[in-house]
ROTIBA-896121 format. One record per residue (C-alpha): residue number from 1; x, z, y. Coordinates in pm, whole numbers. Layout:
<rs>
+-----+--------+--------+--------+
! num !     c1 !     c3 !     c2 !
+-----+--------+--------+--------+
! NUM !      X !      Z !      Y !
...
+-----+--------+--------+--------+
</rs>
This chain:
<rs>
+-----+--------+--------+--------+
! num !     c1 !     c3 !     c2 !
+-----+--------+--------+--------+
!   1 !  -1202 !  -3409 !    415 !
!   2 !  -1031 !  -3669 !    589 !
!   3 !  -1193 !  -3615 !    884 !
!   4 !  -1142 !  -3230 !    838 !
!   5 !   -754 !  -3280 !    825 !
!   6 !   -804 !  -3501 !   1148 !
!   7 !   -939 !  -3223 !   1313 !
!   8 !   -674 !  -2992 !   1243 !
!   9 !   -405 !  -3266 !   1349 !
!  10 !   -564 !  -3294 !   1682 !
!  11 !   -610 !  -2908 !   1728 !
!  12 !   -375 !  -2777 !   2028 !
!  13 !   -158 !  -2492 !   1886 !
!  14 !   -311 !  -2184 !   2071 !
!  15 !   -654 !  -2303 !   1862 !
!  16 !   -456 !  -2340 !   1532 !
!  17 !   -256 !  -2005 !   1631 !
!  18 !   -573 !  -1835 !   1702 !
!  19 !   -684 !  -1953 !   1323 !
!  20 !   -365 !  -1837 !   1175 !
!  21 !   -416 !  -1498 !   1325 !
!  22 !   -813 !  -1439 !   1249 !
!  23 !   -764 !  -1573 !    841 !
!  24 !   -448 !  -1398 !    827 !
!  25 !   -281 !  -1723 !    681 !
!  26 !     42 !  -1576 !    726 !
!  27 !     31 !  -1210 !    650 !
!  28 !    106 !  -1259 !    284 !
!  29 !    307 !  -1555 !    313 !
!  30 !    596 !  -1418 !    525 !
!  31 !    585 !  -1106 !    336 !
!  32 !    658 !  -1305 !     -6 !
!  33 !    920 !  -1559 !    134 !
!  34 !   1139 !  -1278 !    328 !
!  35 !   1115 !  -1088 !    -59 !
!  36 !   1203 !  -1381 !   -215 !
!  37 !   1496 !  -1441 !     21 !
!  38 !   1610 !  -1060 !    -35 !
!  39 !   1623 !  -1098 !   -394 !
!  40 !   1831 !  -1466 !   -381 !
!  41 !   2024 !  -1252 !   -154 !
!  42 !   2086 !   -923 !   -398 !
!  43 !   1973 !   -669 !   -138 !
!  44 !   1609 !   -628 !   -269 !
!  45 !   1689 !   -484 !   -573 !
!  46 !   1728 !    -55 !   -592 !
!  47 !   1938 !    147 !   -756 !
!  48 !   1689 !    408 !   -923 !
!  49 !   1849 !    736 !   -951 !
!  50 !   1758 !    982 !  -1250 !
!  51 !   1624 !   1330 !  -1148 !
!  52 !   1606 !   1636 !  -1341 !
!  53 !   1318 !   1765 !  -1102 !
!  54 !    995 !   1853 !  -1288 !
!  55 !    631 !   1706 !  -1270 !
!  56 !    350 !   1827 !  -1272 !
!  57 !     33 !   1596 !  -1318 !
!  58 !   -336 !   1665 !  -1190 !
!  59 !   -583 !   1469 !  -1299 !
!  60 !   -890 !   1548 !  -1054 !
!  61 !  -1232 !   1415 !  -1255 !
!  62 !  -1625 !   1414 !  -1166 !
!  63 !  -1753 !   1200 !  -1464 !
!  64 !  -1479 !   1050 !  -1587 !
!  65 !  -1497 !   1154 !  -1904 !
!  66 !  -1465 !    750 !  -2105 !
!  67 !  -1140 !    710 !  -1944 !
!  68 !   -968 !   1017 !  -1879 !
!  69 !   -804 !   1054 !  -2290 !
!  70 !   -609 !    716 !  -2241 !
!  71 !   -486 !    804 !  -1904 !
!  72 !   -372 !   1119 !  -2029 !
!  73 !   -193 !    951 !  -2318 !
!  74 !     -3 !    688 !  -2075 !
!  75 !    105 !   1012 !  -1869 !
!  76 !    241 !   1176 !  -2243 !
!  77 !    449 !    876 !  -2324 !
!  78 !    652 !    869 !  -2044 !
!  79 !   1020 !    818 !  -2075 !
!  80 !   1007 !   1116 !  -1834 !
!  81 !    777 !   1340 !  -1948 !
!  82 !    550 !   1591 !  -1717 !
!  83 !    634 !   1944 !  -1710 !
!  84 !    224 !   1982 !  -1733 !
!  85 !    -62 !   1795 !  -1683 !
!  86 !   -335 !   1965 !  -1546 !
!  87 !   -738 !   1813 !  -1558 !
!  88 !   -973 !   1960 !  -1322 !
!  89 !  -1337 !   1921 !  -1406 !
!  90 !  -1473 !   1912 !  -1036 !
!  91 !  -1893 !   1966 !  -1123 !
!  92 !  -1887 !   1644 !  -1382 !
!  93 !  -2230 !   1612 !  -1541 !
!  94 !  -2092 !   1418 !  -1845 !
!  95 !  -1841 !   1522 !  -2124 !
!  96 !  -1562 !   1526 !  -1887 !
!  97 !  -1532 !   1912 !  -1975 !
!  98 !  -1539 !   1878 !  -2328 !
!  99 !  -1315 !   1574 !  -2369 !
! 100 !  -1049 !   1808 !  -2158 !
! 101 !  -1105 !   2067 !  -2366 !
! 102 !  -1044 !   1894 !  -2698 !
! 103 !   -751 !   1749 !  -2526 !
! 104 !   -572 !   2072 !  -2426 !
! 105 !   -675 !   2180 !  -2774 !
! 106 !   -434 !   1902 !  -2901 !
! 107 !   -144 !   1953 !  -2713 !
! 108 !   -222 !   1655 !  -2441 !
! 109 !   -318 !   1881 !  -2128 !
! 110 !   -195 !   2222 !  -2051 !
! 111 !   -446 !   2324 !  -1812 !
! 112 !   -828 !   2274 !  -1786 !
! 113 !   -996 !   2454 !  -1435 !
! 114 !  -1357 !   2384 !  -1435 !
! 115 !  -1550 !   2365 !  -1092 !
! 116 !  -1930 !   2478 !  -1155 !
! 117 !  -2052 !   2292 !   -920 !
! 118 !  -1878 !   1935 !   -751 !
! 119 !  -1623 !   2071 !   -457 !
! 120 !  -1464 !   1669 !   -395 !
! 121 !  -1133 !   1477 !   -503 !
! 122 !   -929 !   1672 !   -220 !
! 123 !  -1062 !   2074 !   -304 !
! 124 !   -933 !   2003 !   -686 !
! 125 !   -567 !   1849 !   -663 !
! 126 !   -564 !   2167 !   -380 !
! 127 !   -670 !   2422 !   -610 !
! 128 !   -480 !   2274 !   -891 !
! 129 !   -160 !   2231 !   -707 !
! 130 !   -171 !   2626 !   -645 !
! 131 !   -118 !   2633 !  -1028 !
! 132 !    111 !   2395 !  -1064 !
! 133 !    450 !   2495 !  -1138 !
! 134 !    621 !   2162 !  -1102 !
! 135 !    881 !   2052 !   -831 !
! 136 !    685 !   1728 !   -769 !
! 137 !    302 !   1705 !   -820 !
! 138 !    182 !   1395 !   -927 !
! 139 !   -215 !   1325 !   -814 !
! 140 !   -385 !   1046 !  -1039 !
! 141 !   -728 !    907 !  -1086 !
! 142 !   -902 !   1000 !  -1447 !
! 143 !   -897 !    584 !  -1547 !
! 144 !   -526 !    510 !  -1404 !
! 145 !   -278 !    395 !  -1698 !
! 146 !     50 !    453 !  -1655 !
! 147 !    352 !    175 !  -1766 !
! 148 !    599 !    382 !  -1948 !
! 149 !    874 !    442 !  -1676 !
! 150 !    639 !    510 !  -1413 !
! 151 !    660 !    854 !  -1328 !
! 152 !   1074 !    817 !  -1403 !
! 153 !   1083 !    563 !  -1069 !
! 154 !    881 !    759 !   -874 !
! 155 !   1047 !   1104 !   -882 !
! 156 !   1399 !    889 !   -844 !
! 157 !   1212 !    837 !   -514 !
! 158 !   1292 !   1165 !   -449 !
! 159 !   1681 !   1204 !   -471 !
! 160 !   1639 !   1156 !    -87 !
! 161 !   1565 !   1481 !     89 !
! 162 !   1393 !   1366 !    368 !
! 163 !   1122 !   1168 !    145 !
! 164 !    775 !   1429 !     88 !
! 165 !    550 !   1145 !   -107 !
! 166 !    589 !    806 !   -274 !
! 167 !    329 !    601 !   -452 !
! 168 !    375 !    335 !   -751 !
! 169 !    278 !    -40 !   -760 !
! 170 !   -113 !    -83 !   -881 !
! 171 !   -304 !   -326 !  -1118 !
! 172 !   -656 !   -371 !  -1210 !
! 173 !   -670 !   -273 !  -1585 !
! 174 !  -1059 !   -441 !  -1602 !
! 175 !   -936 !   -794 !  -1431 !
! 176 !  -1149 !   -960 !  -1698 !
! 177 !  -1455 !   -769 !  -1634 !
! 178 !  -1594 !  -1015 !  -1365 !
! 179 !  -1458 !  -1255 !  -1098 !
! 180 !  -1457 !   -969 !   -798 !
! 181 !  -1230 !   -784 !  -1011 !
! 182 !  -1014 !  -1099 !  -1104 !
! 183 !  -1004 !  -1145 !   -698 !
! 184 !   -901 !   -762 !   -705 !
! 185 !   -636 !   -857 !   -879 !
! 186 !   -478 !  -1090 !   -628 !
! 187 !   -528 !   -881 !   -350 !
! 188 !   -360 !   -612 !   -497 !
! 189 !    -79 !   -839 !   -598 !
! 190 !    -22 !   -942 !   -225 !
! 191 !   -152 !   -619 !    -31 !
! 192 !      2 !   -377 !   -243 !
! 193 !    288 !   -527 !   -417 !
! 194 !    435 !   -782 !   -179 !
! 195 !    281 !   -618 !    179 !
! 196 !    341 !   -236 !     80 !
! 197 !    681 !   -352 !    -81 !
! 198 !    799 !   -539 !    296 !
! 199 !    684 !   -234 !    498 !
! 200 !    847 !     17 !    234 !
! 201 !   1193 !   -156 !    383 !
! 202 !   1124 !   -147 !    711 !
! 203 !    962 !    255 !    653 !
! 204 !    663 !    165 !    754 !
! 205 !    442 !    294 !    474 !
! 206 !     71 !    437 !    668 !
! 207 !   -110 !    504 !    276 !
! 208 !    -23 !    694 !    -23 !
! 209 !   -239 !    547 !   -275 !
! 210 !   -519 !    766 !   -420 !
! 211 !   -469 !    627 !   -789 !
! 212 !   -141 !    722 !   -790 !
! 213 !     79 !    916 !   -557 !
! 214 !    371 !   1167 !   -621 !
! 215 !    431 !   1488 !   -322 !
! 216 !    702 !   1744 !   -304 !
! 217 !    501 !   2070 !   -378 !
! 218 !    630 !   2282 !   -141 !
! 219 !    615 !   2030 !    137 !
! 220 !    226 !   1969 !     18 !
! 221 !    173 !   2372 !      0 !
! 222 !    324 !   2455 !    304 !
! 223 !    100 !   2184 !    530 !
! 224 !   -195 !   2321 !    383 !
! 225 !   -242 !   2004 !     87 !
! 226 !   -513 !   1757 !    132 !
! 227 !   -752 !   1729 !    393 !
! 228 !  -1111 !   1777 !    215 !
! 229 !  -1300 !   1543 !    485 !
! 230 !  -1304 !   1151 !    434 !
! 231 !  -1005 !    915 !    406 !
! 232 !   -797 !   1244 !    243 !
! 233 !   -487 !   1024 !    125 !
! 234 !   -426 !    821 !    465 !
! 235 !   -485 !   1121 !    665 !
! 236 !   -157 !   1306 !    439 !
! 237 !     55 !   1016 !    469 !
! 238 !     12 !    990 !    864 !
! 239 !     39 !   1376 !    907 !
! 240 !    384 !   1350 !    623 !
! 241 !    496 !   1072 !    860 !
! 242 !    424 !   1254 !   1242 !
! 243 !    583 !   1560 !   1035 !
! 244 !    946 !   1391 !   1041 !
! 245 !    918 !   1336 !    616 !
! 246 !    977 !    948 !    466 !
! 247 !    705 !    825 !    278 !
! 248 !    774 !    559 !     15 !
! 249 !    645 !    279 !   -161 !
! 250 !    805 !    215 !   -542 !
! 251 !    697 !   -138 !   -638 !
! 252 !    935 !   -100 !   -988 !
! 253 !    644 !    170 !  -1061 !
! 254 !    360 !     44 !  -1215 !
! 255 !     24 !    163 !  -1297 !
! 256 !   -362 !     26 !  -1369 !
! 257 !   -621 !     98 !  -1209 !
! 258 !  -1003 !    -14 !  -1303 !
! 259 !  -1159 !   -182 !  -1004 !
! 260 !  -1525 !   -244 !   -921 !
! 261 !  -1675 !   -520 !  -1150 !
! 262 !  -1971 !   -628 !   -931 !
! 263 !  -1993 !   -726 !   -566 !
! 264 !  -2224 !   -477 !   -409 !
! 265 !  -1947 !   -214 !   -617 !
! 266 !  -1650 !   -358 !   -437 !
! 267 !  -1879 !   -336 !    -91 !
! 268 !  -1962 !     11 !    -90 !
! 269 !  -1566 !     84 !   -226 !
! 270 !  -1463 !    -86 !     60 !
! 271 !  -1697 !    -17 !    367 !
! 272 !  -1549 !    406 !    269 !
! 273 !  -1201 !    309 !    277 !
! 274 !  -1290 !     77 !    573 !
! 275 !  -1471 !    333 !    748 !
! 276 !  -1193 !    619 !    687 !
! 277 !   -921 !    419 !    777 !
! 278 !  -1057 !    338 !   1152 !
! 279 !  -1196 !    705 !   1226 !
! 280 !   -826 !    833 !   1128 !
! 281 !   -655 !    649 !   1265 !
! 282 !   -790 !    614 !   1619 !
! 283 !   -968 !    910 !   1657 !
! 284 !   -763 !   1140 !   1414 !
! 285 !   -411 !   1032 !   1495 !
! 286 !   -476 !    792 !   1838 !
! 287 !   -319 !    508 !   1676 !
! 288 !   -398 !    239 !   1993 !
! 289 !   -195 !    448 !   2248 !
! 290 !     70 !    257 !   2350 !
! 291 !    313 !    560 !   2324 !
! 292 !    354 !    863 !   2138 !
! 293 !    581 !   1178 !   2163 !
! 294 !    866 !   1128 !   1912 !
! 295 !    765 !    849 !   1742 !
! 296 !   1014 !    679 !   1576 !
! 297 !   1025 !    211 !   1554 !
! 298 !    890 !    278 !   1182 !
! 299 !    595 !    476 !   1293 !
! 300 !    534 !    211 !   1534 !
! 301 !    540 !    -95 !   1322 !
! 302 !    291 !     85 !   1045 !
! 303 !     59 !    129 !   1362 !
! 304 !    115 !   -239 !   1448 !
! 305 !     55 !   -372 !   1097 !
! 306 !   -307 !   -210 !   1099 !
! 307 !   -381 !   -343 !   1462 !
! 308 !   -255 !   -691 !   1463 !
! 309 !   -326 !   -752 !   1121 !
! 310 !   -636 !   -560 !   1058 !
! 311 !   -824 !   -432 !   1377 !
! 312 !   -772 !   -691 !   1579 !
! 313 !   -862 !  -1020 !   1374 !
! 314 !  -1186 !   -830 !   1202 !
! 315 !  -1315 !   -727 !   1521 !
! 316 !  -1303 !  -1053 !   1728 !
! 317 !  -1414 !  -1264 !   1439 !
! 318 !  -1745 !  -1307 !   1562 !
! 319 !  -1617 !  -1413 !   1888 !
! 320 !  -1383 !  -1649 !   1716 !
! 321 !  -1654 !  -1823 !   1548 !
! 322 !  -1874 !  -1864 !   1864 !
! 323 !  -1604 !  -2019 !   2038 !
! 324 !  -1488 !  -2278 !   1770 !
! 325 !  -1849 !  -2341 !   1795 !
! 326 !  -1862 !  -2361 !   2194 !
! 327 !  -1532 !  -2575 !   2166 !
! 328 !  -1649 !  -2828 !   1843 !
! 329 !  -2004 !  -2790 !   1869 !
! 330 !  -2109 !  -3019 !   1504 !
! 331 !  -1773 !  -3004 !   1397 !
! 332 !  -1696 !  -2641 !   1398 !
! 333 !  -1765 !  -2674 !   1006 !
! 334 !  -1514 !  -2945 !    994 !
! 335 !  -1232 !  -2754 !   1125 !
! 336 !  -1323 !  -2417 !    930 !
! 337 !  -1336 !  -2649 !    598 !
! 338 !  -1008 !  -2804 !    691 !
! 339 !   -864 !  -2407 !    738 !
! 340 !   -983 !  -2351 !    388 !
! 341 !   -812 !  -2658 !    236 !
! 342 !   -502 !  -2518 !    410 !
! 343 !   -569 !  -2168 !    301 !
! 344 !   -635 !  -2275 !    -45 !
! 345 !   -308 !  -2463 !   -115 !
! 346 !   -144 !  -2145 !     64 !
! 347 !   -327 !  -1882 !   -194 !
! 348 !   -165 !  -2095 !   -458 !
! 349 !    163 !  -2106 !   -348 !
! 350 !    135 !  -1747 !   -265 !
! 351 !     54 !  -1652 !   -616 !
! 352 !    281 !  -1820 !   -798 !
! 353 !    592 !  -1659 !   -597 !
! 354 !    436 !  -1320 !   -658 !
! 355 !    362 !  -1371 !  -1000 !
! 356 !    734 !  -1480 !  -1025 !
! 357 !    877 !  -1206 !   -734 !
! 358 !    681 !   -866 !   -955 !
! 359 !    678 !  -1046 !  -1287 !
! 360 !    332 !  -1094 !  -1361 !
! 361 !    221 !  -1317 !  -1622 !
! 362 !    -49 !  -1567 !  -1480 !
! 363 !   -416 !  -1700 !  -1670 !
! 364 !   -593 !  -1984 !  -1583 !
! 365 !   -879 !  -1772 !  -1470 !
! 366 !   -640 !  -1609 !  -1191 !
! 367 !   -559 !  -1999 !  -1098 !
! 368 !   -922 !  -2046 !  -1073 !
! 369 !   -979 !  -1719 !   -888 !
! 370 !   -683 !  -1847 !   -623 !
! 371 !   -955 !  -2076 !   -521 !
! 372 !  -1195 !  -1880 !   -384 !
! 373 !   -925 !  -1588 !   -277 !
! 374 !   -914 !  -1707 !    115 !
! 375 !  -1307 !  -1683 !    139 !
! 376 !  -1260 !  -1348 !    -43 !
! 377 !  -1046 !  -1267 !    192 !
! 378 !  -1058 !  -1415 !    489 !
! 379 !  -1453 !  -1454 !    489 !
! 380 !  -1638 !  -1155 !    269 !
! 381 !  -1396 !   -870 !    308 !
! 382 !  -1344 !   -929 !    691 !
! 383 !  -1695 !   -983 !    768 !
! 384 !  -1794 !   -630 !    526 !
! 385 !  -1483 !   -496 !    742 !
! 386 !  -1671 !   -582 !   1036 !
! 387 !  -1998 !   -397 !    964 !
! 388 !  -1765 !    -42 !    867 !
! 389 !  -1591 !    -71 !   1155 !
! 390 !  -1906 !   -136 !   1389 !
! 391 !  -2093 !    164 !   1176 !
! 392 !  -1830 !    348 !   1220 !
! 393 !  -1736 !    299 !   1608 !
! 394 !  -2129 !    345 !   1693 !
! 395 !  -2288 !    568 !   1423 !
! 396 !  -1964 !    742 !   1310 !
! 397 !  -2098 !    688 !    937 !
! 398 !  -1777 !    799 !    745 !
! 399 !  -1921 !   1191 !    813 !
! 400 !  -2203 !   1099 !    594 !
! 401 !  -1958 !    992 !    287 !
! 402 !  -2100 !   1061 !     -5 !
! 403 !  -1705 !   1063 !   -147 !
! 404 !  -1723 !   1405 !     26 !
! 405 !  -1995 !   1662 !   -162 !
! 406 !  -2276 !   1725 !    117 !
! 407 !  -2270 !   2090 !    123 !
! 408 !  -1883 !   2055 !    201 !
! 409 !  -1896 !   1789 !    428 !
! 410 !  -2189 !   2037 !    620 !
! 411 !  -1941 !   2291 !    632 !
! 412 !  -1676 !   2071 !    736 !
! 413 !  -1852 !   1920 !   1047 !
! 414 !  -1995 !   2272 !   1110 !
! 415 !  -1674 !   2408 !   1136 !
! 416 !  -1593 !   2145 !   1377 !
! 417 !  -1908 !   2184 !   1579 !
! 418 !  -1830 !   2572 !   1636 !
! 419 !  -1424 !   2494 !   1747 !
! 420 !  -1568 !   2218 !   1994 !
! 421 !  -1816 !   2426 !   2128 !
+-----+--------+--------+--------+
</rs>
């Protein structure tokens, strides 16, 4: 190791810089320290402003029957309460339907629509949101659990005018269930909480979450609701966002969300959200032109958080390694073991401020997991990154999502054939 730290003491700064930039040592870092500064300095924290406008839930569901009662229950005990919560049943071929049904029966859920056959996530919040009667519409996944004053924060989100969608603050509820979903859990604590928190104050929020996200209803009526083809919740945000509307991030807002307990789970999760996110936003919205009609220094910092941070290091990571290799030859593993001790005492020090920052309470297992977060990280999720994006830039393998029901995603591309032709 000694030797290792050597290495890195005689490495010229545009190598070390270049290793900074690929593991993304300082993404989460910088992102912590400038909260932690904003809270010694009183400006992080936010005045949360009641709101008398209603809610209405919808709970979109195919098979997720076991969890959909206790989400349902979370959502009733609200300090706000929903106007209505309404399940849709979109072509489940468990007891999603009946479970529903006995709920509405008891008072829990005021509205049960039934597809026959599955349509996808985005055709039943659309059809349910014609329904709904609320002035907000909140969109939540069947297993997300809701901390009491959840859906209060969010619609105080909405006080301002100009804002059309806000999301809450996210949690794995099954961190126990395995150590991918214990790593889970500190991604989401620095991705979601501390990154989404930092771009929230500069406006730069790109996602709505899927889990969890609260719309206007006639802003999401009157620009025609989700799209029903892959990636549906980025591809709203960005069109909210080149619409002129805010989109915000409450990190006060807390929810749970069950994440995949094994590795090949959290691979195919990932390489559909990886996949998504690059066809919209190159091809979709033309996020690596340089300039764009009316765009606003918000718009263009949430475009240059997913290129510097995210395009750029995942795609030239195989380059990267071939030239530490040209450059150390026997060594190379010497100077990426040294990056790892560095990245290691970093993970720690980067939990323990968010665990203090969103008042978390730390295990010993999450210490443990810390460990092994910046190969996680920096080594398994970049290099599955890699593959979506290269499926995706030469196959285009996000139209053959199975998130999206075949015979809609037929009719989809179809559709798209006949306008290009």
């Amino acid at each position: 190791m000694l030797e290792a730290l050597q290495l890195i003491a005689d490495t010229n700064w545009i190598q070390f810089a270049l290793a900074v930039i690929i593991f993304d040592i300082p993404r989460y870092t910088l992102s912590l320290l400038s909260l932690a500064l904003l809270g010694l300095t009183g400006l992080l924290a936010q005045a949360h402003t009641p709101t008398r406008a209603s809610v209405s839930v919808i709970v979109p569901a195919f098979n997720g029957g076991p969890a959909l009662l206790r989400s349902v229950e979370s959502l009733r005990q609200q300090t706000t309460p929903p106007l209505e919560i309404i399940v849709v049943d979109d072509g489940s071929t468990d007891d999603t339907r009946a479970i529903a049904e006995r709920a509405r029966a008891a008072g829990l859920v005021d509205m049960v629509i039934c597809h026959g056959t599955r349509c996808g996530r985005s055709a039943a919040i659309n059809a349910a949101a014609r329904f709904a009667s609320g002035e907000l519409l909140l969109t939540v996944d069947a297993d997300t659990l809701f901390e009491p004053t959840a859906v209060a924060r969010l619609a105080s989100a909405f006080t301002d005018p100009r804002v059309a969608g806000a999301s809450c603050n996210i949690a794995i509820s099954d961190e126990a269930g395995s150590i991918w979903t214990r790593l889970q859990s500190i991604e989401y604590l620095m991705s979601i909480s501390a990154g989404r928190t930092i771009l929230d104050i500069v406006g730069a929020i790109a996602c709505l979450s899927g889990a969890c996200s609260m719309y206007r209803r006639d802003v999401f009526l009157r620009h025609g609701g989700l799209d029903v083809g892959p990636g549906e919740d980025l591809e709203f945000s960005l069109r909210l966002r080149r619409l002129g509307y805010l989109v915000r991030f409450v990190p006060e807002a807390w929810a749970e969300t069950a994440g995949p307990v094994s590795g090949l789970g959290l691979l195919r999760q990932r390489a559909r959200w990886d996949r998504d996110a690059l066809r919209i936003r190159l091809i979709t919205y033309g996020e690596l032109r340089f300039f764009h009609r009316f765009e606003r220094l918000p718009d263009t910092l949430q475009r240059l958080d997913f290129i510097l941070f995210d395009l750029i290091p995942t795609l030239s990571l195989p380059f990267y390694l071939l030239y530490l290799v040209g450059l150390f030859g026997s060594d190379a593993f010497w100077f990426l073991a040294a990056i790892y001790f560095l990245l290691a005492w970093i993970s720690f020090f980067n939990l323990g401020l968010a665990f203090a920052l969103f008042k978390r309470s730390p295990s010993f297992l999450n210490l443990g997991a810390a460990l092994l977060f910046p190969i996680y990280q920096g080594v398994w999720l970049k290099c599955a990154r890699l593959v979506s994006y290269s499926s995706e830039i030469i196959f285009a393998a996000s139209k053959d999502d199975d998130f999206v029901p075949p015979r809609v995603r037929r009719a989809l591309f179809a559709g798209s054939e006949g306008v290009r032709r």
